[in-house]
N, C-alpha and C positions, 0 to 999 in steps of 0.2 A: 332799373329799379328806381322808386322814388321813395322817399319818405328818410329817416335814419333808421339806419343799420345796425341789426344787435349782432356784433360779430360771436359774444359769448354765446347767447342762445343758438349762431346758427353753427358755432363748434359741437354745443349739445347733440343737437341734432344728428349732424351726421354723424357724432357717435355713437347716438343710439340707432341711426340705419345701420351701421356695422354693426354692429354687437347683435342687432336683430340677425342678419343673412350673413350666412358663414360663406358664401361665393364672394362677397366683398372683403373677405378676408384670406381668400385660397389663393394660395401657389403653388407653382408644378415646377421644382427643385428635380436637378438629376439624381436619382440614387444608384450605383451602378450602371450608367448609363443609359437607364430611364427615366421617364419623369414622375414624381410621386407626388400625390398631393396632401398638402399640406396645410391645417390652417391655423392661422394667428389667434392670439388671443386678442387682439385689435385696440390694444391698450397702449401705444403709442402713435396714434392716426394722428399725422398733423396738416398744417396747410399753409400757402402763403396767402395772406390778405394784401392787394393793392391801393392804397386808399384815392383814388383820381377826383376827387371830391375838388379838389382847390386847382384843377383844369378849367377851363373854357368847353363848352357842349362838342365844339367841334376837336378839339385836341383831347376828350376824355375816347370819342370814337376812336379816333386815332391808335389810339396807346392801349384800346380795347385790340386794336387788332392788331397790333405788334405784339401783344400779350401772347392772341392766339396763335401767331404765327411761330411763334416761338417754343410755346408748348406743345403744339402740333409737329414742331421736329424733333421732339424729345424722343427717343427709343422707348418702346414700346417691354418694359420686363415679366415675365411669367413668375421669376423664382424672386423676385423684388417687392414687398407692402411698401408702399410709396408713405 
């Protein structure tokens, strides 16, 4: 991305994409030993923001992709709103 970043609008935002699709708010919790589905009222969505702005082009790659490597080993939860 280039320009500056409105990180408020872009909280906005995706909380109005949840709030719209009730799939971005479903979980499948055991109930008896099945899964039920469940969904959030999506009023505690949050996120982390990383700011790499005061990196170098090539150390901001970098740390993009230690980012992703790292988030990509995170376990994957069903009965979890992240």
């Amino acid at each position: 991305m280039t320009g500056k970043f409105n990180i408020a609008a872009f909280y906005k935002s995706i909380n109005e994409i949840t709030r719209r699709y009730e799939i971005l708010r479903t979980t499948s919790p055991p109930v008896d030993g099945e899964a039920r589905q469940v969904i959030d009222k999506g009023e505690n969505f949050t996120f982390t923001v990383t700011d790499l702005q005061a990196l170098a082009e090539d150390k901001k790659q970098q740390e993009v992709q230690n980012i992703d490597v790292l988030e990509a080993q995170k376990p994957f939860d069903l009965v979890k709103i992240y």
